[in-house]
N, C-alpha and C positions, 0 to 999 in steps of 0.2 A: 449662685451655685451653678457649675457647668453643666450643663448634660453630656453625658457617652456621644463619641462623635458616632452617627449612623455608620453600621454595617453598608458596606456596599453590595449591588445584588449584580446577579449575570443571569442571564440564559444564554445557552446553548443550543444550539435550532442542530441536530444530528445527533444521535447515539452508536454512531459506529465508535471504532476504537479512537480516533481523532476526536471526538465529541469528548468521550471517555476522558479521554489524555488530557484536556483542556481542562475539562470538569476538575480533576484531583487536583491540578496545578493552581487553578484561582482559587479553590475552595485550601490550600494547603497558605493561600496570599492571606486567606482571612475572608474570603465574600462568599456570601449566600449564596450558591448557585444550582437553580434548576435544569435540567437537561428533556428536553422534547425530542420525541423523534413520531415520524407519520407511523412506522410499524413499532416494532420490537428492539428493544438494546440489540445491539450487535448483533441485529438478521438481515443484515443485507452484505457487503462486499465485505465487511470484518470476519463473516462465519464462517466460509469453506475452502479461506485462501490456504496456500503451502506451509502460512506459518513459519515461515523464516526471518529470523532478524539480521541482515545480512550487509554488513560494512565493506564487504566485498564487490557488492553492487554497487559501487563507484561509476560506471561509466554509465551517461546517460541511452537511451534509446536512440538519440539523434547523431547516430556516427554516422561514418564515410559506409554509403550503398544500403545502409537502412529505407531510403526512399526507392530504390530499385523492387528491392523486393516486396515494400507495401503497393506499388504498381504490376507490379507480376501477381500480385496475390488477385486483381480484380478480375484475372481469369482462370483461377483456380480455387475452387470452391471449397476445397481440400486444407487448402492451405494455415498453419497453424499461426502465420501473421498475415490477416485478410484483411481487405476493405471492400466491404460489399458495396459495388454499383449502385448509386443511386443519386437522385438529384436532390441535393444540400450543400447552398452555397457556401454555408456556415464548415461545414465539412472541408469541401475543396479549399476555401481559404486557409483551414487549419494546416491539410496537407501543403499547402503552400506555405505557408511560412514553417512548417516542420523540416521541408524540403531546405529553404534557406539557410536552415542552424545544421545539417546533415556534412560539417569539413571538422575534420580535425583539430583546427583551432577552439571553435566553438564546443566541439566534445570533451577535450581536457578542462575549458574554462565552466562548463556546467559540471565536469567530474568534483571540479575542487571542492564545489559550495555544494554536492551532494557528499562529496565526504568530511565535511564539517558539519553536518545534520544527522548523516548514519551513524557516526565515529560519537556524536554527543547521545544521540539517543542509546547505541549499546550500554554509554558508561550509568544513562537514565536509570535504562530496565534491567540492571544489575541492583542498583539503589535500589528499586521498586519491589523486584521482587525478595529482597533480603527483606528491608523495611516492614512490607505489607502483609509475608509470607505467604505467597500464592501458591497453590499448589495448581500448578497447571501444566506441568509437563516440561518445565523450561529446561533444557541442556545446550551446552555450551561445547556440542560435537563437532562442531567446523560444519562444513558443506561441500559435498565432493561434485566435480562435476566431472560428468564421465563421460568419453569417445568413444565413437563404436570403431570409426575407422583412421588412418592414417593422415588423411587429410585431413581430418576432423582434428586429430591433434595438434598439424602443423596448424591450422587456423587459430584456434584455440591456446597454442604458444606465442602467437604473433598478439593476442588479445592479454596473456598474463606475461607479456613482456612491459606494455605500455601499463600493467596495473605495474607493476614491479616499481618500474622506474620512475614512473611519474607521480604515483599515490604511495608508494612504500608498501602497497597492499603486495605482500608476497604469498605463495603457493607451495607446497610438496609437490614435483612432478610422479607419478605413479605408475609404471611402465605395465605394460597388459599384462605379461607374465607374474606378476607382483598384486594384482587387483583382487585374487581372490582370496588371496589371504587376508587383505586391507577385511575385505568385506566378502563373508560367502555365500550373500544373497544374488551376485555379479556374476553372470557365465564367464567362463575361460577362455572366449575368441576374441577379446575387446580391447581394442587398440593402448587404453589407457586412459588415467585421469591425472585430473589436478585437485590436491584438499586446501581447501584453505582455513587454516582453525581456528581464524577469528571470529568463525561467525555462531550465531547460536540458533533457536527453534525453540517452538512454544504449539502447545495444542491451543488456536484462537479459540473456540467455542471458551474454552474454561479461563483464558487469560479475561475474558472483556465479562463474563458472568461475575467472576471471584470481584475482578476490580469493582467493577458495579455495585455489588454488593460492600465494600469496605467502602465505598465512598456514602450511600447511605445511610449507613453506620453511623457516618461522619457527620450526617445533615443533607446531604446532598438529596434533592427530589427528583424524581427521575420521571417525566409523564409520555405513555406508551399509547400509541395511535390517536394520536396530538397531531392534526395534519396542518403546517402553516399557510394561511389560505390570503393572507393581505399585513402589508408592513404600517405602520402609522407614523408620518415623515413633521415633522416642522422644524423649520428655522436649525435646515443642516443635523440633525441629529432624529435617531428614530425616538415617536413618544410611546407604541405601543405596538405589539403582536396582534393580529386576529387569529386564532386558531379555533379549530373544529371543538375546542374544549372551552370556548371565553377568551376575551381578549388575556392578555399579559403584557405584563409591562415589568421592567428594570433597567439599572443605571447603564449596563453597558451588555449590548448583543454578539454574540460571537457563533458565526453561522459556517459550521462543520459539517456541510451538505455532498460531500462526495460529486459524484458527476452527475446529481442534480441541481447543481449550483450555477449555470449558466441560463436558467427558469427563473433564475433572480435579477438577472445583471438589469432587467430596466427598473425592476424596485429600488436596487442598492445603486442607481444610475454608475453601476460599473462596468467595464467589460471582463467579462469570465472565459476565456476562450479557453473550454475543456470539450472535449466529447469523450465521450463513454465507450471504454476499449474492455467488450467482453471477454469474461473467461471464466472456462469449467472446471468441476470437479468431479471426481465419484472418491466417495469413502466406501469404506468395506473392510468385510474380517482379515486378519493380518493373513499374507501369505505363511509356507513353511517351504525354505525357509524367508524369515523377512529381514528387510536391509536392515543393518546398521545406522546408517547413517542418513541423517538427508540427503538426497542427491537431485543434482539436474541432467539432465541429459540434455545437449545444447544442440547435437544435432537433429533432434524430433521435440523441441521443445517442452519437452514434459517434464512434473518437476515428482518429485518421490517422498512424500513425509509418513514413515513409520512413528506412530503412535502407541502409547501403551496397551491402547483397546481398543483397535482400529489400525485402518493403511489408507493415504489417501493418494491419488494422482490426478494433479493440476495440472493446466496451461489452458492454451491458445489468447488468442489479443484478434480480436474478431470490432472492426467497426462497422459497428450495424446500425446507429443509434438506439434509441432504447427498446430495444427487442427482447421479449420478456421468455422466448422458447427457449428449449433445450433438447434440441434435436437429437433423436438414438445414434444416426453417425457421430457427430464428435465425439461425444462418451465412448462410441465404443473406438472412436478414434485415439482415446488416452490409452485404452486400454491396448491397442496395438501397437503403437506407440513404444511403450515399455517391453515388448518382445523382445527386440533384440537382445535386450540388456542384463533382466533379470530371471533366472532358472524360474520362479514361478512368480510371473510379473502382475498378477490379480487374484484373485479368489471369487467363486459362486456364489450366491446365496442372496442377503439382504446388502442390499447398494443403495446409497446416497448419494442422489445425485443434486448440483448447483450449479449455480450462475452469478457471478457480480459483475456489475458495471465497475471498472477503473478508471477515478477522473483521470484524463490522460492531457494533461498541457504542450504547446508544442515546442517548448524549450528544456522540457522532461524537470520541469522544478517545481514545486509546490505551491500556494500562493497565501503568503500566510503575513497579515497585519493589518492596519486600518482604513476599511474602505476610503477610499481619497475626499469623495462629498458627505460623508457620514463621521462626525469625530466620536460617534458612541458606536459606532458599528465596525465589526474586526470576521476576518476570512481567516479561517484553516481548513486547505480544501487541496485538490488539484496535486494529489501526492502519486498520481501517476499508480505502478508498479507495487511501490513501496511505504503504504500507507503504515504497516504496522511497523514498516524498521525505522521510522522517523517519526511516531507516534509520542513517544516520549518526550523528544526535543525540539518536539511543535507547540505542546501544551506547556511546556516550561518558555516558550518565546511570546507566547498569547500571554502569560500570566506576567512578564518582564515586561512586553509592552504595554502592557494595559496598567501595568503599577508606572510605567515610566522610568522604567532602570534602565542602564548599560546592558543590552542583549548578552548572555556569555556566548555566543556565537554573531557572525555577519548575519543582520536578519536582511539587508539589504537586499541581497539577490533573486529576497522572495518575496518582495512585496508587491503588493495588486498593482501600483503604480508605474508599473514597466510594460504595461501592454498599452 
């Protein structure tokens, strides 16, 4: 008489939205999977970002004069793309080879295989949320991004010309006289935007709660200030976890640690070359009036997401290492920020304010498949920017590799094996 072939198990070292995403994807394969995280589901860099799903984000960080300006930023404390001064070899290396992928050539060739991850994941989180029926705020309004001035436009056309042509990602041009009808949360002096209406938006707090919860439902275990403290290694393959909860152990490890993930590379004898590229937020009661739409503002950085019960404004990209403050200038630097732009660009009262570290790689790609000296152990990590718009089509490549199938996307360009 045969016996039932064994369920296979997983854990998951990360509860951010990558954790998440992994989790439904193996556990939808058929395997047991537990998810740990040191804090809380989705309180750390999944919690207070802009919430954009944005297929439009095709061009990597690493274009022509991106390293200019993270060198101008080391003397200007202001500045909302910084690198704070300090002595880290591990750093300066990183700016170093970020510097070397900073031409043209190499920006189209990371654009492509960024929009073959953006492009799978929207088609994901459409499935996802019809399927699971999430109620978290998901709309599929485009994403405007608006100029204050004239130059800013011309830059900004030279930028949705290379999407146009090269990614097929096309734009509505929006001339400033025409802005405030689009949207008449936008003052009447403003150069102009561009919409792009492929992209969508989601409120993260309630996208990685809802989800978290239907995967439970499912079986799924979720253990919350689980801190992983030691890996248990033999003969090429990990045999067990130590964590602050008891050891643990299962078939195959898949470590969704955001830009605490280079804290690992001499466990997982890998190299992780991420550092941690801050950024803030303040949520707060909706203006009157409040945008329309999401919006960014590309020449102050700041990004704009109105919410059903709530307004939030994010940005800056601060390399500090892990620096846990949140300083009253930059908060109040969002909030000025958004002056120019919006008739009433905040609101008084009760504010929320944040901080996440963004694993930031210096090839602006993600690094997602199986550690090279470890055949049970697998990275989805290193998603830069854009953790929740490829969030979908990370955990569906984790759960293809780990079954051994044909990736339905090139998973090649992101494997840990390239550094």
């Amino acid at each position: 008489m045969n016996s039932s072939p064994k369920t296979e198990t997983a854990i998951v070292v990360g509860a951010g939205v990558i954790g998440i995403a992994c989790a439904h994807y193996l556990s939808k394969s058929g395997m047991q999977v537990t998810v740990i995280d040191r804090n809380t589901i989705a309180g750390a860099c999944s919690h207070g970002n802009c919430g954009y799903i944005c297929p439009s984000h095709v061009l990597p960080l690493t274009e022509p004069g991106a390293i200019r300006v993270a060198l101008k930023s080391l003397f200007t404390p202001n500045a909302p793309f910084r690198v704070k001064p300090r002595l880290s070899p591990a750093l300066w290396n990183w700016i170093w080879q970020f510097a070397k992928r900073c031409t043209q050539r190499q920006m189209l060739e990371a654009g492509k295989h960024l929009q073959s991850i953006l492009d799978s994941s929207m088609l994901e989180y459409r499935r996802l949320i019809a399927e699971e029926q999430l109620d978290c705020e998901w709309t599929e309004k485009g994403l405007l991004y608006v100029l204050q001035t004239e130059k800013g436009m011309h830059e900004f056309s030279q930028t949705d010309k290379i999407l146009s042509d090269h990614f097929g990602v096309k734009a509505r041009r929006i001339e400033g006289t025409d802005l405030c009808t689009v949207d008449p949360a936008l003052k009447d002096n403003l150069a102009g935007a561009f919409y792009y209406p492929g992209d969508a938006s989601v409120r993260p707090d309630l996208l990685n709660t809802q989800w978290a919860e239907r995967l439970k439902q499912r079986g799924v275990k979720f253990v919350e200030n689980c801190e992983l403290q030691n890996i248990g290694k033999s003969e090429g393959q990990i045999t067990h976890l130590k964590t602050s909860k008891g050891e643990m152990d299962a078939d195959r490890i898949i470590f969704a640690t955001g830009a605490w993930s280079p804290q690992l590379s001499a466990e997982l004898e890998c190299h992780l070359p991420i550092q941690p590229g801050k950024g803030y937020s303040v949520t707060m009661q909706r203006p009157d009036p409040c945008p329309i739409y999401p919006m960014l503002f590309p020449e102050h950085k700041v990004g704009v997401s109105p919410f059903q019960n709530g307004y939030r404004l994010g940005s800056m990209m601060e390399f500090a290492g892990y620096d846990t403050a949140i300083p009253k200038r930059r908060i109040n630097q969002l909030r000025v920020s958004a002056k120019p732009y919006l008739i009433t660009p905040y609101t008084e009262g009760d504010q929320q304010t944040w901080f996440g570290w963004r694993p930031m790689t210096w090839d602006s790609l993600p690094i997602i498949g199986q550690v090279p000296n470890l055949t049970n152990a697998y990275l989805a990590t290193g998603h830069n920017m854009l953790g929740m718009s490829m969030a979908t089509a990370t955990g569906k490549l984790i759960a293809e590799i780990i079954q051994q199938q044909p990736t339905h996307i090139d998973a090649t360009p992101f494997s840990p094996t390239r550094f």
